[in-house]
N, CA, C, O and CB atoms as a CASP TS submission, in Angstrom:
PFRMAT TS
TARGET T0000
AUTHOR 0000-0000-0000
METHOD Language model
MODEL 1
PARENT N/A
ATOM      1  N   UNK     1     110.149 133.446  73.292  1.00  0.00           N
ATOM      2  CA  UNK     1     110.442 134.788  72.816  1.00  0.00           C
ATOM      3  C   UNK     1     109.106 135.494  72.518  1.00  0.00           C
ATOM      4  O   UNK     1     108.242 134.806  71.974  1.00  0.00           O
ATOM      5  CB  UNK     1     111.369 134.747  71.541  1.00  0.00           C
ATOM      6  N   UNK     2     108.832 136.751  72.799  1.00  0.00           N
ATOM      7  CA  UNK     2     107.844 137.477  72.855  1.00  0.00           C
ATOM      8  C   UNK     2     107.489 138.143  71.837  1.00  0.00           C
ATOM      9  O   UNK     2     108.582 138.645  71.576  1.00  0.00           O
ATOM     10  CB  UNK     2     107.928 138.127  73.669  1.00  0.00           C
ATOM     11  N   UNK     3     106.676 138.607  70.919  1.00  0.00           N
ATOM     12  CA  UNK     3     106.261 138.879  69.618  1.00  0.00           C
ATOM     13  C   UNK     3     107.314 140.171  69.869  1.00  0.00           C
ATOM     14  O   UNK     3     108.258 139.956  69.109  1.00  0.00           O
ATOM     15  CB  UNK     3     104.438 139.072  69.222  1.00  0.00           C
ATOM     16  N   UNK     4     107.458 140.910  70.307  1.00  0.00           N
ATOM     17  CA  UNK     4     108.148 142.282  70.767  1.00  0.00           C
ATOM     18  C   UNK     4     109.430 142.192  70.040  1.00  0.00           C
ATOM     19  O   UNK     4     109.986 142.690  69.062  1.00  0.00           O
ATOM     20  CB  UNK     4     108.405 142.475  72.482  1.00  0.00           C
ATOM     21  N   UNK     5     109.704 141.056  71.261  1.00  0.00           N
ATOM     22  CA  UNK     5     111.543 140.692  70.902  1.00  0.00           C
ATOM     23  C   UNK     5     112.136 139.923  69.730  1.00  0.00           C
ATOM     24  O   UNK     5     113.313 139.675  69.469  1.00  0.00           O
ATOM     25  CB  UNK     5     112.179 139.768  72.030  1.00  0.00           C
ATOM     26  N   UNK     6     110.912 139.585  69.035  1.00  0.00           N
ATOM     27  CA  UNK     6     111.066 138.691  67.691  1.00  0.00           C
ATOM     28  C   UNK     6     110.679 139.782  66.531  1.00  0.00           C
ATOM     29  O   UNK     6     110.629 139.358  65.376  1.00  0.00           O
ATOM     30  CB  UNK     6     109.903 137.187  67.658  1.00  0.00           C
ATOM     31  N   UNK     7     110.512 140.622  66.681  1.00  0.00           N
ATOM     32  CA  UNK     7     110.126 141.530  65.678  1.00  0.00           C
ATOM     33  C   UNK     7     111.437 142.578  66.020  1.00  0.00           C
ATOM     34  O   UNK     7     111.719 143.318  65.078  1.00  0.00           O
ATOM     35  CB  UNK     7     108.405 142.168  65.851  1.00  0.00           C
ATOM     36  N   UNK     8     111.968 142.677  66.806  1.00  0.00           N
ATOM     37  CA  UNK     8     113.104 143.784  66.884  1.00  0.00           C
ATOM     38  C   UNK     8     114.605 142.530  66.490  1.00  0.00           C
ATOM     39  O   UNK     8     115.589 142.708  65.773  1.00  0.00           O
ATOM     40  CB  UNK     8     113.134 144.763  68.939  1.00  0.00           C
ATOM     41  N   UNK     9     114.264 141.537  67.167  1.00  0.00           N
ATOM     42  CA  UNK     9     115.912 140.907  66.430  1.00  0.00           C
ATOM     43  C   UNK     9     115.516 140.885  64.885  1.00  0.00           C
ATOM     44  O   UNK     9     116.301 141.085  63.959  1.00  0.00           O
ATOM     45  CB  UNK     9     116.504 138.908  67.014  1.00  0.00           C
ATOM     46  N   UNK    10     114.088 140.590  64.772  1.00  0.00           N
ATOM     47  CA  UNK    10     114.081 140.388  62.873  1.00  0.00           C
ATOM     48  C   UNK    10     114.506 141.554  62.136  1.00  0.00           C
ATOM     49  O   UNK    10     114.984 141.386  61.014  1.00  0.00           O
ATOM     50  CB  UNK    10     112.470 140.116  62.147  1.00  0.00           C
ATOM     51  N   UNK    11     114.381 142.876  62.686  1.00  0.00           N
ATOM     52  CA  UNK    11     114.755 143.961  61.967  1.00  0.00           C
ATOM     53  C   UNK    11     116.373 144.355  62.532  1.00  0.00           C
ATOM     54  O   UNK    11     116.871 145.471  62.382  1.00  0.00           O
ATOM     55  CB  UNK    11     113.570 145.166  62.191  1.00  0.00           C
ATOM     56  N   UNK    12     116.930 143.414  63.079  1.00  0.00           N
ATOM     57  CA  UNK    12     118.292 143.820  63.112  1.00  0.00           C
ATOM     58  C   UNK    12     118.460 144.746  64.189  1.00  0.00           C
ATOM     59  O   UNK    12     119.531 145.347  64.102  1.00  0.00           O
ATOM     60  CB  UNK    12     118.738 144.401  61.852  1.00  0.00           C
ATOM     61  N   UNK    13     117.388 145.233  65.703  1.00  0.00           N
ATOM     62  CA  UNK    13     117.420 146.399  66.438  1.00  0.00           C
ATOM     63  C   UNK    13     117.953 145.483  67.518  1.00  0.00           C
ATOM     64  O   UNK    13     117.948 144.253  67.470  1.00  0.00           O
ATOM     65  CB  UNK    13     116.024 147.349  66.653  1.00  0.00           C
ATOM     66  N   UNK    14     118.534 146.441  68.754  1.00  0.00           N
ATOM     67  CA  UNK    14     119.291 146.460  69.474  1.00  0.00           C
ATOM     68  C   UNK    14     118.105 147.060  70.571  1.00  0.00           C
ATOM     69  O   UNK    14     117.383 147.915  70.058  1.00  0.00           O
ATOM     70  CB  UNK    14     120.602 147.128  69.012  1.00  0.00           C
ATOM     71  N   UNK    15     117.831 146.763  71.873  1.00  0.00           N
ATOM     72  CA  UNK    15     116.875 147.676  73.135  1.00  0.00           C
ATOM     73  C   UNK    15     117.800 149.371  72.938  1.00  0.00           C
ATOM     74  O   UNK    15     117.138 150.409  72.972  1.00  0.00           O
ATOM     75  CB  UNK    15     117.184 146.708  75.395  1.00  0.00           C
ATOM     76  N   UNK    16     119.106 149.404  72.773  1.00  0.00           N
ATOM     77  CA  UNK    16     119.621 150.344  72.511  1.00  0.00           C
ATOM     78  C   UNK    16     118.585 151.684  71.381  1.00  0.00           C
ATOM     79  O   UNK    16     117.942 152.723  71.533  1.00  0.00           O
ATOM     80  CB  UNK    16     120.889 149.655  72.003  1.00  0.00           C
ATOM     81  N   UNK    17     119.053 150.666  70.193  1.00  0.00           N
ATOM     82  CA  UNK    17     118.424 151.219  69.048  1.00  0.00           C
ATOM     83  C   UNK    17     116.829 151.335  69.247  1.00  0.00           C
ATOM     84  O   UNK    17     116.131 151.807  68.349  1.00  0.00           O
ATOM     85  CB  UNK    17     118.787 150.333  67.819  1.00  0.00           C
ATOM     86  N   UNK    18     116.312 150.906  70.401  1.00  0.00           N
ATOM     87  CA  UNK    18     114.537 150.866  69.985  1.00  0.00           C
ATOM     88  C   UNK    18     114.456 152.244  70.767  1.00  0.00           C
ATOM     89  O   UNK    18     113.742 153.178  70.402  1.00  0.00           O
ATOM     90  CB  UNK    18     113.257 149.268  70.754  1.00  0.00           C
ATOM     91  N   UNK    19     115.430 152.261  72.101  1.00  0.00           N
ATOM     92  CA  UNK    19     115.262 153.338  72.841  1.00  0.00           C
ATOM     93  C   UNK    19     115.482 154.568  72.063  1.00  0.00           C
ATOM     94  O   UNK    19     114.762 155.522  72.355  1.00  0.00           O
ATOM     95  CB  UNK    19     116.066 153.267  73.941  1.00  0.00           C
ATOM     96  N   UNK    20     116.081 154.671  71.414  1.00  0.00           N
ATOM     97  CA  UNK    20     116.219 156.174  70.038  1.00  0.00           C
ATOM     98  C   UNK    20     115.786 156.090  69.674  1.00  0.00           C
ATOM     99  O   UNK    20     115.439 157.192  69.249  1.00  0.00           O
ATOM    100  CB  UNK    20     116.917 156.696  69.082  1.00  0.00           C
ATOM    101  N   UNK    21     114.881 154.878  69.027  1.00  0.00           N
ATOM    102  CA  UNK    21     113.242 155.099  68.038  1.00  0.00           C
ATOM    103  C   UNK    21     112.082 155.676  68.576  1.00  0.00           C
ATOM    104  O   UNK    21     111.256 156.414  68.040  1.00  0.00           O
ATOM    105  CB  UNK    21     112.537 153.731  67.587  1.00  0.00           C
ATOM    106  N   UNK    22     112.166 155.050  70.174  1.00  0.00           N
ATOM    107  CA  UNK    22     110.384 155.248  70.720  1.00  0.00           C
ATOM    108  C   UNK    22     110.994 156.402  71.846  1.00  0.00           C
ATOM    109  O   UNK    22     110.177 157.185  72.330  1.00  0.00           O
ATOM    110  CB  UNK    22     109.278 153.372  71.691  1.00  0.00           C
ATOM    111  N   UNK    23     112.111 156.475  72.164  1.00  0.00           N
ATOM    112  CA  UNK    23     112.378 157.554  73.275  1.00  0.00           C
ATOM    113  C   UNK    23     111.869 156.649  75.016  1.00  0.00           C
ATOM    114  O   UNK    23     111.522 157.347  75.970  1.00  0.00           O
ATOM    115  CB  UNK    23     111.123 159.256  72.786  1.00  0.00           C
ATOM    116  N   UNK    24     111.920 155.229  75.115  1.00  0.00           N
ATOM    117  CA  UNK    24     111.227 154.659  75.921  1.00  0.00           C
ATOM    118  C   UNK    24     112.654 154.217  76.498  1.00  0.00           C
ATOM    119  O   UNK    24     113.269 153.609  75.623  1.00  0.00           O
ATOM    120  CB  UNK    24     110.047 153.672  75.414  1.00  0.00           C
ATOM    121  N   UNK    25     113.537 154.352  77.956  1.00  0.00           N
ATOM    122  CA  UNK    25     114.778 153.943  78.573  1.00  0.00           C
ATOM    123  C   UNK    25     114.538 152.483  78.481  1.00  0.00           C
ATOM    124  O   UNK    25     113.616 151.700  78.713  1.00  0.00           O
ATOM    125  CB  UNK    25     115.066 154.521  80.085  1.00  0.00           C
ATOM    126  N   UNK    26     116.060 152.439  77.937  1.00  0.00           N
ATOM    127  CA  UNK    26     116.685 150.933  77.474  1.00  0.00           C
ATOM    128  C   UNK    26     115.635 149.832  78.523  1.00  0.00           C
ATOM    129  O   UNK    26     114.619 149.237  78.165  1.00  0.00           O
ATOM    130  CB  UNK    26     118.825 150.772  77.965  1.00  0.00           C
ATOM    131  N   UNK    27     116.374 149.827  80.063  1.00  0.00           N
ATOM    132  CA  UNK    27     115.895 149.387  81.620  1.00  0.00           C
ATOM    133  C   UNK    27     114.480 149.046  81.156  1.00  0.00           C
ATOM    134  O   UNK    27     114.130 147.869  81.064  1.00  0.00           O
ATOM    135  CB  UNK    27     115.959 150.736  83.023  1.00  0.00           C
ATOM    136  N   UNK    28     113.568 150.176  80.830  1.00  0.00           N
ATOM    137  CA  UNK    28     112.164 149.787  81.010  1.00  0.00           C
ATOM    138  C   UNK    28     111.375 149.137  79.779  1.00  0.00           C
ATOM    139  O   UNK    28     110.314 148.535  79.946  1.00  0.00           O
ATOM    140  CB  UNK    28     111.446 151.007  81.425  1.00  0.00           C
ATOM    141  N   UNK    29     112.114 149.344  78.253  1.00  0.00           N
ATOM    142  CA  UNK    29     112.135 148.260  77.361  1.00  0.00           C
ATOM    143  C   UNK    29     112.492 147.372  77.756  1.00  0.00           C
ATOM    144  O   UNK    29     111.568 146.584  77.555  1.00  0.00           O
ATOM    145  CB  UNK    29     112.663 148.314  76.426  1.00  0.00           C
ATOM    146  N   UNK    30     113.693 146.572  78.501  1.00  0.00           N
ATOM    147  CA  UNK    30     113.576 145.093  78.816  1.00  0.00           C
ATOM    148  C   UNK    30     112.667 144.798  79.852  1.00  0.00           C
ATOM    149  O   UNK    30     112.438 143.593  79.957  1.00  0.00           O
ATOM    150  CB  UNK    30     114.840 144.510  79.199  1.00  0.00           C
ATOM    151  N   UNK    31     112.051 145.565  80.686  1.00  0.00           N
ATOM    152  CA  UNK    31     111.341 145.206  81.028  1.00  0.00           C
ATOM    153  C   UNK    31     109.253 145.030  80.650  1.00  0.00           C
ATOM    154  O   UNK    31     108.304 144.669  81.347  1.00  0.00           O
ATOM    155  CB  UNK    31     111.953 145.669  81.790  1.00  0.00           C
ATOM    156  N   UNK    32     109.423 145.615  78.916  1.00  0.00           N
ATOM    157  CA  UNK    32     108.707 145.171  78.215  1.00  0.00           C
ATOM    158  C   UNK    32     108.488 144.040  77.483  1.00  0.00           C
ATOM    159  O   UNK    32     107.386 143.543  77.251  1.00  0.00           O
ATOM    160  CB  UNK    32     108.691 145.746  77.796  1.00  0.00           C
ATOM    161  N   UNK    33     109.501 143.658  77.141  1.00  0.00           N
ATOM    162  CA  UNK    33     109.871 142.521  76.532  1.00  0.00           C
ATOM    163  C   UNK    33     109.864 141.172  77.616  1.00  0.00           C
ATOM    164  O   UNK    33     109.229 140.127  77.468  1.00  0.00           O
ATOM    165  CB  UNK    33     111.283 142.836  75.896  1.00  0.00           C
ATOM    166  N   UNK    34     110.531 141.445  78.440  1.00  0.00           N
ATOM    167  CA  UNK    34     109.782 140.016  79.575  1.00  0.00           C
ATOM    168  C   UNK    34     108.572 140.250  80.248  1.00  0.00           C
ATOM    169  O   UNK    34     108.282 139.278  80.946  1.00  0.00           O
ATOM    170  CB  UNK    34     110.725 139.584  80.964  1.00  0.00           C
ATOM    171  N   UNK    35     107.912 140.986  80.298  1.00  0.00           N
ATOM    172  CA  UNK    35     106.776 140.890  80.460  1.00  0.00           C
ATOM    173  C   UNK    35     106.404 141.703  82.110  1.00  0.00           C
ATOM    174  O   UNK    35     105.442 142.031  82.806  1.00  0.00           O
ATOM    175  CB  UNK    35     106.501 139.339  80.219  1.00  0.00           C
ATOM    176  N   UNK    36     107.607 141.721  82.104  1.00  0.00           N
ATOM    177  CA  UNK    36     107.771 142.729  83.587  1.00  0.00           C
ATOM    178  C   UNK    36     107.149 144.021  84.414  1.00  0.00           C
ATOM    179  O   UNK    36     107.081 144.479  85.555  1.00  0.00           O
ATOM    180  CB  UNK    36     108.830 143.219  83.494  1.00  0.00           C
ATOM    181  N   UNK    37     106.696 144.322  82.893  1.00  0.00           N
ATOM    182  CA  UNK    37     105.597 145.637  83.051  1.00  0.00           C
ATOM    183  C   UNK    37     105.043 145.831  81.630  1.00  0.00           C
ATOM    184  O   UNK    37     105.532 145.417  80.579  1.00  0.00           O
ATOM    185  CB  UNK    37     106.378 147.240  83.609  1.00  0.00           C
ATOM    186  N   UNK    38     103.803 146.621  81.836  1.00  0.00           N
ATOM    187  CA  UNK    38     102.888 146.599  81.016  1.00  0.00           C
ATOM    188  C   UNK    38     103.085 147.938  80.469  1.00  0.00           C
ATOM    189  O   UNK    38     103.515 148.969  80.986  1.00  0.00           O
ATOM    190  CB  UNK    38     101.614 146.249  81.558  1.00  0.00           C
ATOM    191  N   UNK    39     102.563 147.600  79.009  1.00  0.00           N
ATOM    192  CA  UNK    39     102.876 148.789  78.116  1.00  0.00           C
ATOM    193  C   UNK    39     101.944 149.608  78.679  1.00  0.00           C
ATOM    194  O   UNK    39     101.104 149.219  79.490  1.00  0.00           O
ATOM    195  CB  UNK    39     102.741 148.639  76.509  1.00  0.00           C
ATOM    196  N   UNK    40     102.087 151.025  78.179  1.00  0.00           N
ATOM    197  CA  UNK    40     101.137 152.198  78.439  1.00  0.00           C
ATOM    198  C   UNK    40     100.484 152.337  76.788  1.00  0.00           C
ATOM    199  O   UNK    40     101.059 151.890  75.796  1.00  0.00           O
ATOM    200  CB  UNK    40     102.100 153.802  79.110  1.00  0.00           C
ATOM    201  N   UNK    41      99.380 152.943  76.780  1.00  0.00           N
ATOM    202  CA  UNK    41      99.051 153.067  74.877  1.00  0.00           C
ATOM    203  C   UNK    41     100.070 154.004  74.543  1.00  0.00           C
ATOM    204  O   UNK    41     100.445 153.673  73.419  1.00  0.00           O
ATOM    205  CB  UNK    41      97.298 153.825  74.230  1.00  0.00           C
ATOM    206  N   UNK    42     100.508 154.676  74.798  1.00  0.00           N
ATOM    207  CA  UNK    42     101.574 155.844  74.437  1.00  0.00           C
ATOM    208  C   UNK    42     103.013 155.089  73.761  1.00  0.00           C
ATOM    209  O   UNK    42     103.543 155.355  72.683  1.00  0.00           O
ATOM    210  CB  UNK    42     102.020 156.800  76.047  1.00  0.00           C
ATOM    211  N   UNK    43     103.272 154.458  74.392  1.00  0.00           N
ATOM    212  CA  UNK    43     104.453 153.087  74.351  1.00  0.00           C
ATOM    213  C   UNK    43     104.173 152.300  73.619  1.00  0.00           C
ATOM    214  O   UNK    43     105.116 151.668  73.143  1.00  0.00           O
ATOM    215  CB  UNK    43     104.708 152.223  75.489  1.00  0.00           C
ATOM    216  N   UNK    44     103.140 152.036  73.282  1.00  0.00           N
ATOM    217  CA  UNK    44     102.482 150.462  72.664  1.00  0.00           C
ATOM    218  C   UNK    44     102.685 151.260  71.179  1.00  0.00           C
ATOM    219  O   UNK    44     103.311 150.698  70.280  1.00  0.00           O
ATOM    220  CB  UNK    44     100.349 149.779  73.237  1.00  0.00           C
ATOM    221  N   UNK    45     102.034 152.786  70.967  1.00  0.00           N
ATOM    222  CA  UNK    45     102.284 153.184  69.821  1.00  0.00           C
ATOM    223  C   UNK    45     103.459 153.315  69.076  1.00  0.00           C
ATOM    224  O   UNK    45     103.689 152.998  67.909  1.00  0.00           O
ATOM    225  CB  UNK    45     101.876 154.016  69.827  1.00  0.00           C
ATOM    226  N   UNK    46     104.268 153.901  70.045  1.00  0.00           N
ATOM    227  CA  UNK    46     105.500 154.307  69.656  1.00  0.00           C
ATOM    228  C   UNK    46     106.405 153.090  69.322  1.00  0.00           C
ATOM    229  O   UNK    46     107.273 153.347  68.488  1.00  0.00           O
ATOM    230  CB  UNK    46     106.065 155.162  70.703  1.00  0.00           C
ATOM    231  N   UNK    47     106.388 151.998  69.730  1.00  0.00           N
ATOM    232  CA  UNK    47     107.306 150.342  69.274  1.00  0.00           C
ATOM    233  C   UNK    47     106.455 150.124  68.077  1.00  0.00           C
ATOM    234  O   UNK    47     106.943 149.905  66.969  1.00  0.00           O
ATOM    235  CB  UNK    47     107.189 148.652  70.600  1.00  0.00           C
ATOM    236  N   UNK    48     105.051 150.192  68.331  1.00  0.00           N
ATOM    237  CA  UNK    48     104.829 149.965  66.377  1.00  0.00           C
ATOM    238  C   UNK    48     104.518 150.300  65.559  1.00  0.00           C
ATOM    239  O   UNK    48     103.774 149.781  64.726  1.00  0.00           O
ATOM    240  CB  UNK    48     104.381 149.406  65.793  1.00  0.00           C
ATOM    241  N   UNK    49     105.375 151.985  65.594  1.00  0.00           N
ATOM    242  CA  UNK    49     105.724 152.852  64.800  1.00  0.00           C
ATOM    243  C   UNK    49     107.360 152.712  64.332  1.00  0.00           C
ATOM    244  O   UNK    49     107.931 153.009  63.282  1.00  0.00           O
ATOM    245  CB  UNK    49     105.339 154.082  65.457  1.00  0.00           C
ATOM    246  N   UNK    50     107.816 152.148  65.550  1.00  0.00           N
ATOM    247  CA  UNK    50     108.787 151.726  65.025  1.00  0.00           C
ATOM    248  C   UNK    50     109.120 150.487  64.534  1.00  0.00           C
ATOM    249  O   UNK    50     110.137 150.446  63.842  1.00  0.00           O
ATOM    250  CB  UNK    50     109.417 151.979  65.613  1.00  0.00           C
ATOM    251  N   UNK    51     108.444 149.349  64.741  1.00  0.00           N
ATOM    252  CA  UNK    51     108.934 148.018  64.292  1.00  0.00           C
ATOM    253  C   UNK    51     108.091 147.799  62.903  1.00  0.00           C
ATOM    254  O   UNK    51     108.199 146.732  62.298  1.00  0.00           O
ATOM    255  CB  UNK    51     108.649 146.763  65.504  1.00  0.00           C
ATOM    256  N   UNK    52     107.142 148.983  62.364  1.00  0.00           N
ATOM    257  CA  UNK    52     106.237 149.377  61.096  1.00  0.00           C
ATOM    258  C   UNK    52     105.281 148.021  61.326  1.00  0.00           C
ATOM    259  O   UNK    52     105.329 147.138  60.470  1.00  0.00           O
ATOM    260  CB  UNK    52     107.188 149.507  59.317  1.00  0.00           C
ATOM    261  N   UNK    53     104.218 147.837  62.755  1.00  0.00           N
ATOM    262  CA  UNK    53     103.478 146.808  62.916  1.00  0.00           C
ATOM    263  C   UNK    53     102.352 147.662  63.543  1.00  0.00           C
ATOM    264  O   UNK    53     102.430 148.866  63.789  1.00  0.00           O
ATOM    265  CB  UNK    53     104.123 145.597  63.711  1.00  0.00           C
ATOM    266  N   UNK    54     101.175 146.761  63.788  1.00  0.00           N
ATOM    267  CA  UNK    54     100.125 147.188  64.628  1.00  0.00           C
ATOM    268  C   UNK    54     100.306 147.133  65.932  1.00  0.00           C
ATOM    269  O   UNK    54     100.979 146.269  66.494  1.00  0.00           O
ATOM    270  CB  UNK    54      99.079 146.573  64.412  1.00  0.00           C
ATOM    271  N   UNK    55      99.694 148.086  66.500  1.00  0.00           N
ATOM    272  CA  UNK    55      99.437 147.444  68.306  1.00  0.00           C
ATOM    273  C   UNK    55      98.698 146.466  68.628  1.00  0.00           C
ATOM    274  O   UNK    55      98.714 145.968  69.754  1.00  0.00           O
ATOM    275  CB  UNK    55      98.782 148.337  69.287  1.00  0.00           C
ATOM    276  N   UNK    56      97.698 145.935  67.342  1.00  0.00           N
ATOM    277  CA  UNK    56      96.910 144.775  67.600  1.00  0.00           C
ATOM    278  C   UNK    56      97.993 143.661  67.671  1.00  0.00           C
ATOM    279  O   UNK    56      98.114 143.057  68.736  1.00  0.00           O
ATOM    280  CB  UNK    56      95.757 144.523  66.465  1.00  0.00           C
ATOM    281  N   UNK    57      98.788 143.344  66.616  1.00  0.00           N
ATOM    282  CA  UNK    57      99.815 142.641  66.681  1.00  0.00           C
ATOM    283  C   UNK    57     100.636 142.396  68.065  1.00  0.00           C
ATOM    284  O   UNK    57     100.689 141.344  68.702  1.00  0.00           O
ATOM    285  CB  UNK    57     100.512 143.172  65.779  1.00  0.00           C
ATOM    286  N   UNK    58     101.125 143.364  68.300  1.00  0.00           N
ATOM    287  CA  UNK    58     101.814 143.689  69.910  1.00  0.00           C
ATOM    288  C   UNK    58     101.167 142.880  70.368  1.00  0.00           C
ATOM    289  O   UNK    58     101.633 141.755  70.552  1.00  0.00           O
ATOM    290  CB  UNK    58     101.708 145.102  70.779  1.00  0.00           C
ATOM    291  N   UNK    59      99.974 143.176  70.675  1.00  0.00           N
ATOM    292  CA  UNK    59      99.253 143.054  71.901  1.00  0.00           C
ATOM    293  C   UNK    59      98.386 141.287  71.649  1.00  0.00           C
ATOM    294  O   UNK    59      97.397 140.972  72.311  1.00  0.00           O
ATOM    295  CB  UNK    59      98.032 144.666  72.052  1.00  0.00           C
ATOM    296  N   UNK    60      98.835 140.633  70.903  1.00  0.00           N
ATOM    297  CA  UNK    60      98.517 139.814  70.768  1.00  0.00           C
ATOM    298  C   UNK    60      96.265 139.154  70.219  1.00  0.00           C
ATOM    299  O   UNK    60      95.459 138.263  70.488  1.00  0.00           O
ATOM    300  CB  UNK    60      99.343 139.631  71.941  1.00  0.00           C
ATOM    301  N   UNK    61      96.391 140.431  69.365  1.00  0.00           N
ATOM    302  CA  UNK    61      94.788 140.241  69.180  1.00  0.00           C
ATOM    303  C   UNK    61      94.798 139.752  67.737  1.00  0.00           C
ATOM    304  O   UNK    61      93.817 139.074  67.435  1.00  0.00           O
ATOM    305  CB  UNK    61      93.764 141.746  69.398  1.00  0.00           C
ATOM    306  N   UNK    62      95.805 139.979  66.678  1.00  0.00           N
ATOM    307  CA  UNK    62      95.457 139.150  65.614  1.00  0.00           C
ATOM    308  C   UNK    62      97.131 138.515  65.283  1.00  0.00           C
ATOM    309  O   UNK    62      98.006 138.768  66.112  1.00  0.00           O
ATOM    310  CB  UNK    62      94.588 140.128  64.250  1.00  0.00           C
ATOM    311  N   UNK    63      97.430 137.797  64.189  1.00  0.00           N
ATOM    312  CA  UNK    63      98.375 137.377  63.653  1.00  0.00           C
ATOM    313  C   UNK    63      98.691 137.750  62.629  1.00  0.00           C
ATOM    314  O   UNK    63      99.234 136.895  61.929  1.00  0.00           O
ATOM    315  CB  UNK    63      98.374 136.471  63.618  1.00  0.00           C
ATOM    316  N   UNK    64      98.508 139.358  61.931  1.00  0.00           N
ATOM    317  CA  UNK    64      98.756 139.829  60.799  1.00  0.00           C
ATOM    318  C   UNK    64      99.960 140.592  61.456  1.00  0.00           C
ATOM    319  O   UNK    64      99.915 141.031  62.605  1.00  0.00           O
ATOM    320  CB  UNK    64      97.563 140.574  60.022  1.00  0.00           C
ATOM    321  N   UNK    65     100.973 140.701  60.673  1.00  0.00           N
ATOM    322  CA  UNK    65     101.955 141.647  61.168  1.00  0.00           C
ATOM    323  C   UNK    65     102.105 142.913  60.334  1.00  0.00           C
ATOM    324  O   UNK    65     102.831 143.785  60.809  1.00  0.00           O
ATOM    325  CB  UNK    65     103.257 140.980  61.258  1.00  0.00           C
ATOM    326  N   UNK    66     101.540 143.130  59.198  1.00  0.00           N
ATOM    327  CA  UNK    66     101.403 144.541  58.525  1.00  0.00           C
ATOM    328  C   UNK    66     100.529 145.742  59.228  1.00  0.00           C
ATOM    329  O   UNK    66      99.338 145.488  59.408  1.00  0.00           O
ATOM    330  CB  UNK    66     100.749 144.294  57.141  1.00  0.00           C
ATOM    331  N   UNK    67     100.939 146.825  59.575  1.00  0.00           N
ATOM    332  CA  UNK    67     100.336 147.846  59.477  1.00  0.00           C
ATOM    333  C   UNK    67      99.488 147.906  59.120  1.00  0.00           C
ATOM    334  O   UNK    67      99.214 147.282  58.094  1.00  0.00           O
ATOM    335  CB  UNK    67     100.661 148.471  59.131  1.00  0.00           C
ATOM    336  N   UNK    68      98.012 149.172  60.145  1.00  0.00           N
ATOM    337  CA  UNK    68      97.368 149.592  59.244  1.00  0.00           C
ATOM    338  C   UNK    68      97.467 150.333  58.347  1.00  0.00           C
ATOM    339  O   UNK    68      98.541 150.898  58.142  1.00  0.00           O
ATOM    340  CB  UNK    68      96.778 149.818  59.520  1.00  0.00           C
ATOM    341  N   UNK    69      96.429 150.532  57.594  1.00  0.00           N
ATOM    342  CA  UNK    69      97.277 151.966  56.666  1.00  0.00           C
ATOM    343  C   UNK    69      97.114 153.454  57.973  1.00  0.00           C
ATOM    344  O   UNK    69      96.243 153.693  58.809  1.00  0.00           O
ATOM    345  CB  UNK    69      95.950 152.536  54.560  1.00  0.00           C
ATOM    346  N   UNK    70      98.126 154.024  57.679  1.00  0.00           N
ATOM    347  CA  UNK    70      98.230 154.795  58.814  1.00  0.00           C
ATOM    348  C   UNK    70      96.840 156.246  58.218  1.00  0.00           C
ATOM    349  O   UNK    70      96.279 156.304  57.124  1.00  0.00           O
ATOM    350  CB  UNK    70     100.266 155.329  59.069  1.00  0.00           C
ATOM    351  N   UNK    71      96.690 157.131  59.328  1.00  0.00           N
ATOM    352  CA  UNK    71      96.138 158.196  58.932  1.00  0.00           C
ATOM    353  C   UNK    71      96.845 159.343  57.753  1.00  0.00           C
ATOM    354  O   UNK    71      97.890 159.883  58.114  1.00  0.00           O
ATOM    355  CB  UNK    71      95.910 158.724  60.153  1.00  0.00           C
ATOM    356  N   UNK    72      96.377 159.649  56.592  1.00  0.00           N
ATOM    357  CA  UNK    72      96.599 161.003  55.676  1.00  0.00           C
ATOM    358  C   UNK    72      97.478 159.499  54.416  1.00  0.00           C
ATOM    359  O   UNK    72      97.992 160.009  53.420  1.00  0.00           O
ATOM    360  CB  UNK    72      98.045 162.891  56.726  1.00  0.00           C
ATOM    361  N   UNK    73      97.602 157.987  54.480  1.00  0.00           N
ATOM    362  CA  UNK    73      98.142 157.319  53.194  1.00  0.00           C
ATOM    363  C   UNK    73      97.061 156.690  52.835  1.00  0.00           C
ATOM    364  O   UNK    73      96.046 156.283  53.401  1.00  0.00           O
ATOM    365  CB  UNK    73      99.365 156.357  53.276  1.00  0.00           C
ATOM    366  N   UNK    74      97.703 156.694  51.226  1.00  0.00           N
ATOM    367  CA  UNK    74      96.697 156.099  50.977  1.00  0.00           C
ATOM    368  C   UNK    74      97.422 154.609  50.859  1.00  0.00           C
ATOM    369  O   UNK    74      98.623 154.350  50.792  1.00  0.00           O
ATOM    370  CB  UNK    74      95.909 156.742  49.775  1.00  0.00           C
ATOM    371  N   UNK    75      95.729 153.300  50.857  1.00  0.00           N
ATOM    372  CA  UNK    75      96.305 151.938  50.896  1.00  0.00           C
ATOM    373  C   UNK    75      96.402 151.518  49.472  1.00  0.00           C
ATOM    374  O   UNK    75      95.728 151.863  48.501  1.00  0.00           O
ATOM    375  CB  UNK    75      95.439 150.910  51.753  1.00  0.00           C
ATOM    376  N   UNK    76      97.388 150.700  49.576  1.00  0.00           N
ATOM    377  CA  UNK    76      98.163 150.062  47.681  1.00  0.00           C
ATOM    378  C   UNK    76      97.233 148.990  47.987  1.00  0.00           C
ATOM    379  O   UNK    76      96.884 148.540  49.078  1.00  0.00           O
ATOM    380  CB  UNK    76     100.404 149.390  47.270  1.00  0.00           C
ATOM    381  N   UNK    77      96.909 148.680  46.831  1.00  0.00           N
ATOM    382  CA  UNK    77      96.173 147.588  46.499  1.00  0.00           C
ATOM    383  C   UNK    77      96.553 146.580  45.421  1.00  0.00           C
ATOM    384  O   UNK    77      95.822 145.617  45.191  1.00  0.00           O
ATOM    385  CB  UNK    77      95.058 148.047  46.220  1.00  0.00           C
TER
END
């Protein structure tokens, strides 16, 4: 299972439900999730804006799954 697809069953989402989050067709989300095609940065943003993760995460460059702090919040400490 792909960090993608393990972070959307953990939040209870549906490819349905991600497609109304990121606006990305159902079809070409599963074919994110197997690996079938490659995200665009546009896409990469928009899933972890919605799954509230990094694209580093996504993309397999670290193992933190929190957010950065986004631009205009401030970070809790």
């Amino acid at each position: 299972m792909t960090r993608l697809q393990a972070l959307r069953k953990e939040r209870g989402y549906t490819q349905i439900k991600m497609q109304m989050l990121t606006g990305i067709d159902q079809s070409d989300y599963s074919k994110l999730e197997t690996g079938k095609r490659y995200y665009t940065y546009e896409q990469l943003r928009r899933i972890a804006l919605a799954l509230d993760t990094s694209m580093d995460y996504l993309a397999g460059l670290t193992d933190e799954r929190r957010p950065y702090p986004r631009a205009g919040q401030e970070e809790e400490r």
